[in-house]
C-alpha positions as CSV (number, residue, x, y, z in Angstrom):
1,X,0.0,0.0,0.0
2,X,1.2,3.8,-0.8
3,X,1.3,6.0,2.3
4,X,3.1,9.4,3.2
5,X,6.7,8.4,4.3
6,X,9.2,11.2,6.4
7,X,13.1,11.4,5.6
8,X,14.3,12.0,9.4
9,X,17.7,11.8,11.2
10,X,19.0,10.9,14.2
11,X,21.4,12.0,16.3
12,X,22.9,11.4,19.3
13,X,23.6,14.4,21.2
14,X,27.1,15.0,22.5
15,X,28.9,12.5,20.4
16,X,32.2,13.9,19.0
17,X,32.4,12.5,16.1
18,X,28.4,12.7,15.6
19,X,26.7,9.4,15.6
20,X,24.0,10.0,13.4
21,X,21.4,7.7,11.2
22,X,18.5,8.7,8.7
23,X,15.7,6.3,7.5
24,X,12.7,6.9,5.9
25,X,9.5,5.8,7.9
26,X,5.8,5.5,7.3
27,X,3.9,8.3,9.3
28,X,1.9,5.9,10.2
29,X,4.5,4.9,13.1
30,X,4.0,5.1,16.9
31,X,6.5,6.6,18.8
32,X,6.6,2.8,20.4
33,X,7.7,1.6,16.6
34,X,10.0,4.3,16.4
35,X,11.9,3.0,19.9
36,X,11.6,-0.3,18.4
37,X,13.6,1.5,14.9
38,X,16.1,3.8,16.4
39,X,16.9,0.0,19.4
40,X,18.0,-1.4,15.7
41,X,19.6,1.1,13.6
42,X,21.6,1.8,17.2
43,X,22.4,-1.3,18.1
44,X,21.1,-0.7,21.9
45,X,19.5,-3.7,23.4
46,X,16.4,-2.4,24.6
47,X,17.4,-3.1,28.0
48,X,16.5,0.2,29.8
49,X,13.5,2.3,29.8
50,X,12.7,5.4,27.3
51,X,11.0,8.4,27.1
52,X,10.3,11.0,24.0
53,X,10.0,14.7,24.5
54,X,7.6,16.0,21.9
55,X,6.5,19.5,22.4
56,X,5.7,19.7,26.4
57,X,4.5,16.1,26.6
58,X,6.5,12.6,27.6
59,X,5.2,9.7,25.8
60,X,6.7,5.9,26.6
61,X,5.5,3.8,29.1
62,X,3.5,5.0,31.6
63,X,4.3,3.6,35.0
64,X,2.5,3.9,38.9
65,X,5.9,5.4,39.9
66,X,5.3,8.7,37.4
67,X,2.8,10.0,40.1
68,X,5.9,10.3,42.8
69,X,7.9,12.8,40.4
70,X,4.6,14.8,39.8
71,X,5.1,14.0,35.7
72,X,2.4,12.8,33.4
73,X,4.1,10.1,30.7
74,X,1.6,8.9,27.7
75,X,1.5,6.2,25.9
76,X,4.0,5.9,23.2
77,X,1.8,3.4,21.1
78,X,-0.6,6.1,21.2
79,X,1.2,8.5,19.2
80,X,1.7,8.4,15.4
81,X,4.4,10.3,13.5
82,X,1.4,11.9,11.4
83,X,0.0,13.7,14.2
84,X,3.0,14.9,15.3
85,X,3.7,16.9,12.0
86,X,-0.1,18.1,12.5
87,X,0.9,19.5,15.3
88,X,3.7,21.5,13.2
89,X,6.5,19.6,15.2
90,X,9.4,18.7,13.5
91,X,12.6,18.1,15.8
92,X,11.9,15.9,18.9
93,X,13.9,14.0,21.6
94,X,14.0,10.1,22.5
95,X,15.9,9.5,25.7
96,X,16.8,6.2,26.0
97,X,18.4,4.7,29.6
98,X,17.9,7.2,32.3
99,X,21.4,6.3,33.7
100,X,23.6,7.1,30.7
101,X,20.9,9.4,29.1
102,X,21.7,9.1,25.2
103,X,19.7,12.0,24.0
104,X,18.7,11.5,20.2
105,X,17.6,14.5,18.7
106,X,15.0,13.5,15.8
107,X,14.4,15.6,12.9
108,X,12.1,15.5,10.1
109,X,13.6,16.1,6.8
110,X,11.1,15.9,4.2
111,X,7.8,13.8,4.1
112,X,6.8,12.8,0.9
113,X,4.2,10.0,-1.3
114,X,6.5,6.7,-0.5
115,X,7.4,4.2,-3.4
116,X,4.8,1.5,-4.1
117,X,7.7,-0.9,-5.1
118,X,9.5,0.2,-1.4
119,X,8.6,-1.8,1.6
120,X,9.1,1.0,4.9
121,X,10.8,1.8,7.1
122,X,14.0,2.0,5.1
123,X,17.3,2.4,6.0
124,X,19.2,5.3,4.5
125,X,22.2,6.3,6.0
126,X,24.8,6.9,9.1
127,X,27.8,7.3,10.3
128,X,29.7,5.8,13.7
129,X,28.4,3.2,15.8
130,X,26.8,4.1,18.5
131,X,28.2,3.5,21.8
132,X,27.4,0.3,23.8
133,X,24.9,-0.4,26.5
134,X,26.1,0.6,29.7
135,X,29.3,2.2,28.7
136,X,28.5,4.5,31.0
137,X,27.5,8.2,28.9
138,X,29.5,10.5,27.1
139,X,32.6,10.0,29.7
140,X,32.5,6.8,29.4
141,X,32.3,6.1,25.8
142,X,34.6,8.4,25.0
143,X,37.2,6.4,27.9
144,X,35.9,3.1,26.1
145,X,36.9,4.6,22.8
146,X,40.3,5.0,23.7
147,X,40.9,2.1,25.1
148,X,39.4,-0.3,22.4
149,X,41.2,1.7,19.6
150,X,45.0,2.1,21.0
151,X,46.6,-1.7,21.9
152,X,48.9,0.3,24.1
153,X,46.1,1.7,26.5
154,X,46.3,-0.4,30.0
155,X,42.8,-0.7,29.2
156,X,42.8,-2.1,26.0
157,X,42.4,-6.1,26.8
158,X,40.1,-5.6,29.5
159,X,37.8,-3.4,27.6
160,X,37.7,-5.7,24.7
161,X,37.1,-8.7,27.1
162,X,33.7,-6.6,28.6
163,X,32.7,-5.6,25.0
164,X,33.2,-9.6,23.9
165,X,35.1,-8.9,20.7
166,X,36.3,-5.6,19.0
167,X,35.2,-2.4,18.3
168,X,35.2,-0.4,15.4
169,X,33.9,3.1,15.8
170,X,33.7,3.7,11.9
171,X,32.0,0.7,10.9
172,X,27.8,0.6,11.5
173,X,27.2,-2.5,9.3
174,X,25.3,-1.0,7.0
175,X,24.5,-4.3,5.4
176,X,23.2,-5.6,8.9
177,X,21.0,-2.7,9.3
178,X,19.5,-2.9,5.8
179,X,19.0,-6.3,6.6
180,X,17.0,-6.1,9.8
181,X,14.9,-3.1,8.6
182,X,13.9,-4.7,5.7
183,X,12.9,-7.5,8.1
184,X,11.2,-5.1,10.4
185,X,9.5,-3.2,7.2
186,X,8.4,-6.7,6.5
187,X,6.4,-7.5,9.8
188,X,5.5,-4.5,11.0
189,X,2.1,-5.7,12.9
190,X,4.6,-6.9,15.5
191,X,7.8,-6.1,17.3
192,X,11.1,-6.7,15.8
193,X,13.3,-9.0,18.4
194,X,15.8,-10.1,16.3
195,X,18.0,-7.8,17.7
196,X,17.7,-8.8,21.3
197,X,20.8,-10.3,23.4
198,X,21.7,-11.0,26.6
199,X,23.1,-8.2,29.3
200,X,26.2,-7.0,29.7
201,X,27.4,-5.5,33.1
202,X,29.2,-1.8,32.8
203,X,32.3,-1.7,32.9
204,X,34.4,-0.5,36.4
Protein backbone atom coordinates (compact mmCIF):
# COMPACT_ATOMS: atom_id res chain seq x y z
CA UNK A 1 0.00 0.00 0.00
CA UNK A 2 1.18 3.82 -0.84
CA UNK A 3 1.34 5.99 2.35
CA UNK A 4 3.07 9.39 3.19
CA UNK A 5 6.74 8.43 4.33
CA UNK A 6 9.21 11.16 6.37
CA UNK A 7 13.07 11.37 5.63
CA UNK A 8 14.34 11.98 9.45
CA UNK A 9 17.69 11.78 11.17
CA UNK A 10 18.95 10.86 14.20
CA UNK A 11 21.44 11.95 16.26
CA UNK A 12 22.87 11.43 19.30
CA UNK A 13 23.62 14.43 21.19
CA UNK A 14 27.07 15.02 22.47
CA UNK A 15 28.89 12.55 20.36
CA UNK A 16 32.20 13.92 18.99
CA UNK A 17 32.40 12.55 16.08
CA UNK A 18 28.42 12.67 15.55
CA UNK A 19 26.68 9.36 15.56
CA UNK A 20 23.95 10.04 13.37
CA UNK A 21 21.40 7.67 11.24
CA UNK A 22 18.52 8.73 8.66
CA UNK A 23 15.70 6.30 7.47
CA UNK A 24 12.73 6.95 5.88
CA UNK A 25 9.54 5.77 7.86
CA UNK A 26 5.79 5.49 7.33
CA UNK A 27 3.88 8.33 9.25
CA UNK A 28 1.90 5.86 10.24
CA UNK A 29 4.52 4.93 13.07
CA UNK A 30 3.96 5.06 16.92
CA UNK A 31 6.45 6.62 18.79
CA UNK A 32 6.61 2.76 20.39
CA UNK A 33 7.70 1.61 16.60
CA UNK A 34 10.00 4.33 16.41
CA UNK A 35 11.94 3.02 19.92
CA UNK A 36 11.61 -0.31 18.38
CA UNK A 37 13.65 1.46 14.86
CA UNK A 38 16.08 3.83 16.43
CA UNK A 39 16.89 -0.02 19.37
CA UNK A 40 17.96 -1.43 15.71
CA UNK A 41 19.60 1.06 13.58
CA UNK A 42 21.64 1.80 17.24
CA UNK A 43 22.40 -1.28 18.09
CA UNK A 44 21.12 -0.71 21.88
CA UNK A 45 19.52 -3.74 23.44
CA UNK A 46 16.38 -2.43 24.61
CA UNK A 47 17.40 -3.14 27.96
CA UNK A 48 16.52 0.17 29.78
CA UNK A 49 13.52 2.34 29.83
CA UNK A 50 12.74 5.40 27.32
CA UNK A 51 11.02 8.39 27.10
CA UNK A 52 10.26 10.97 23.99
CA UNK A 53 9.97 14.68 24.52
CA UNK A 54 7.60 16.01 21.89
CA UNK A 55 6.50 19.50 22.38
CA UNK A 56 5.66 19.72 26.41
CA UNK A 57 4.48 16.11 26.61
CA UNK A 58 6.49 12.62 27.58
CA UNK A 59 5.24 9.66 25.81
CA UNK A 60 6.68 5.88 26.65
CA UNK A 61 5.48 3.78 29.12
CA UNK A 62 3.49 5.00 31.58
CA UNK A 63 4.34 3.59 34.98
CA UNK A 64 2.52 3.88 38.89
CA UNK A 65 5.93 5.42 39.95
CA UNK A 66 5.28 8.70 37.43
CA UNK A 67 2.76 10.00 40.11
CA UNK A 68 5.92 10.26 42.76
CA UNK A 69 7.94 12.78 40.45
CA UNK A 70 4.56 14.84 39.85
CA UNK A 71 5.10 13.98 35.66
CA UNK A 72 2.37 12.78 33.35
CA UNK A 73 4.11 10.12 30.70
CA UNK A 74 1.55 8.91 27.75
CA UNK A 75 1.52 6.15 25.91
CA UNK A 76 3.99 5.94 23.15
CA UNK A 77 1.81 3.39 21.07
CA UNK A 78 -0.58 6.10 21.16
CA UNK A 79 1.23 8.53 19.20
CA UNK A 80 1.72 8.39 15.37
CA UNK A 81 4.38 10.31 13.48
CA UNK A 82 1.36 11.94 11.45
CA UNK A 83 0.03 13.70 14.23
CA UNK A 84 2.96 14.87 15.29
CA UNK A 85 3.75 16.95 11.98
CA UNK A 86 -0.07 18.08 12.51
CA UNK A 87 0.92 19.54 15.33
CA UNK A 88 3.67 21.46 13.24
CA UNK A 89 6.55 19.64 15.20
CA UNK A 90 9.42 18.67 13.49
CA UNK A 91 12.61 18.08 15.77
CA UNK A 92 11.95 15.86 18.90
CA UNK A 93 13.91 13.99 21.61
CA UNK A 94 13.98 10.07 22.52
CA UNK A 95 15.87 9.51 25.67
CA UNK A 96 16.79 6.20 26.02
CA UNK A 97 18.39 4.75 29.64
CA UNK A 98 17.94 7.25 32.31
CA UNK A 99 21.39 6.30 33.70
CA UNK A 100 23.56 7.11 30.69
CA UNK A 101 20.91 9.40 29.08
CA UNK A 102 21.74 9.09 25.25
CA UNK A 103 19.69 11.99 23.98
CA UNK A 104 18.68 11.45 20.20
CA UNK A 105 17.62 14.52 18.72
CA UNK A 106 15.00 13.54 15.76
CA UNK A 107 14.42 15.58 12.89
CA UNK A 108 12.08 15.46 10.08
CA UNK A 109 13.60 16.08 6.80
CA UNK A 110 11.07 15.95 4.20
CA UNK A 111 7.79 13.85 4.08
CA UNK A 112 6.77 12.80 0.88
CA UNK A 113 4.22 9.99 -1.26
CA UNK A 114 6.48 6.74 -0.50
CA UNK A 115 7.37 4.15 -3.40
CA UNK A 116 4.81 1.48 -4.15
CA UNK A 117 7.67 -0.91 -5.10
CA UNK A 118 9.49 0.19 -1.43
CA UNK A 119 8.62 -1.79 1.57
CA UNK A 120 9.10 1.04 4.89
CA UNK A 121 10.83 1.81 7.07
CA UNK A 122 14.02 2.01 5.08
CA UNK A 123 17.27 2.43 5.99
CA UNK A 124 19.15 5.33 4.52
CA UNK A 125 22.21 6.28 6.00
CA UNK A 126 24.76 6.86 9.12
CA UNK A 127 27.83 7.35 10.27
CA UNK A 128 29.70 5.85 13.67
CA UNK A 129 28.42 3.16 15.76
CA UNK A 130 26.85 4.13 18.53
CA UNK A 131 28.21 3.52 21.79
CA UNK A 132 27.39 0.35 23.78
CA UNK A 133 24.95 -0.36 26.50
CA UNK A 134 26.08 0.55 29.68
CA UNK A 135 29.35 2.19 28.69
CA UNK A 136 28.52 4.54 30.98
CA UNK A 137 27.45 8.18 28.89
CA UNK A 138 29.45 10.54 27.05
CA UNK A 139 32.60 9.99 29.66
CA UNK A 140 32.46 6.77 29.36
CA UNK A 141 32.27 6.14 25.77
CA UNK A 142 34.63 8.39 25.02
CA UNK A 143 37.24 6.41 27.90
CA UNK A 144 35.91 3.07 26.07
CA UNK A 145 36.91 4.60 22.78
CA UNK A 146 40.26 4.96 23.68
CA UNK A 147 40.93 2.15 25.15
CA UNK A 148 39.44 -0.31 22.40
CA UNK A 149 41.19 1.66 19.56
CA UNK A 150 45.01 2.07 21.00
CA UNK A 151 46.58 -1.71 21.91
CA UNK A 152 48.94 0.27 24.13
CA UNK A 153 46.05 1.75 26.45
CA UNK A 154 46.26 -0.38 29.96
CA UNK A 155 42.77 -0.69 29.22
CA UNK A 156 42.83 -2.06 26.03
CA UNK A 157 42.37 -6.12 26.77
CA UNK A 158 40.09 -5.63 29.54
CA UNK A 159 37.80 -3.42 27.56
CA UNK A 160 37.71 -5.67 24.69
CA UNK A 161 37.09 -8.67 27.10
CA UNK A 162 33.68 -6.58 28.58
CA UNK A 163 32.72 -5.58 25.01
CA UNK A 164 33.23 -9.56 23.88
CA UNK A 165 35.10 -8.88 20.70
CA UNK A 166 36.33 -5.57 19.00
CA UNK A 167 35.21 -2.39 18.29
CA UNK A 168 35.20 -0.39 15.36
CA UNK A 169 33.92 3.07 15.76
CA UNK A 170 33.68 3.66 11.86
CA UNK A 171 31.99 0.69 10.88
CA UNK A 172 27.83 0.55 11.48
CA UNK A 173 27.20 -2.54 9.34
CA UNK A 174 25.31 -1.03 6.95
CA UNK A 175 24.50 -4.33 5.41
CA UNK A 176 23.16 -5.63 8.91
CA UNK A 177 20.99 -2.67 9.29
CA UNK A 178 19.48 -2.90 5.78
CA UNK A 179 18.95 -6.28 6.55
CA UNK A 180 17.03 -6.09 9.80
CA UNK A 181 14.89 -3.06 8.61
CA UNK A 182 13.88 -4.66 5.69
CA UNK A 183 12.89 -7.51 8.13
CA UNK A 184 11.21 -5.10 10.37
CA UNK A 185 9.53 -3.25 7.21
CA UNK A 186 8.38 -6.74 6.50
CA UNK A 187 6.41 -7.52 9.79
CA UNK A 188 5.49 -4.45 11.03
CA UNK A 189 2.13 -5.65 12.86
CA UNK A 190 4.60 -6.91 15.48
CA UNK A 191 7.79 -6.10 17.28
CA UNK A 192 11.08 -6.71 15.84
CA UNK A 193 13.31 -8.96 18.40
CA UNK A 194 15.80 -10.08 16.29
CA UNK A 195 18.02 -7.78 17.70
CA UNK A 196 17.74 -8.82 21.28
CA UNK A 197 20.78 -10.29 23.43
CA UNK A 198 21.72 -10.96 26.56
CA UNK A 199 23.07 -8.22 29.25
CA UNK A 200 26.25 -7.00 29.66
CA UNK A 201 27.41 -5.45 33.13
CA UNK A 202 29.16 -1.83 32.81
CA UNK A 203 32.30 -1.73 32.87
CA UNK A 204 34.36 -0.45 36.35
Amino acid sequence: MIEPIARIRIEIEDTNPLVWRELDVPLSTTMAMMHDIIQVVMRWWDYHLYEFEIGNRIYGVPSSDDALYERKVYKASGLRLATVLNRGIREFLYVYDFDDNWRHRITVLDVRQGEADVEYPRFIAGARRAPPEDVGSISGFEEFLDAVTDPEHEQHKRMLEWYDGPFDPEDIDEQRLHMIIGDFAARRRGPLMSHRGTGRKKPS
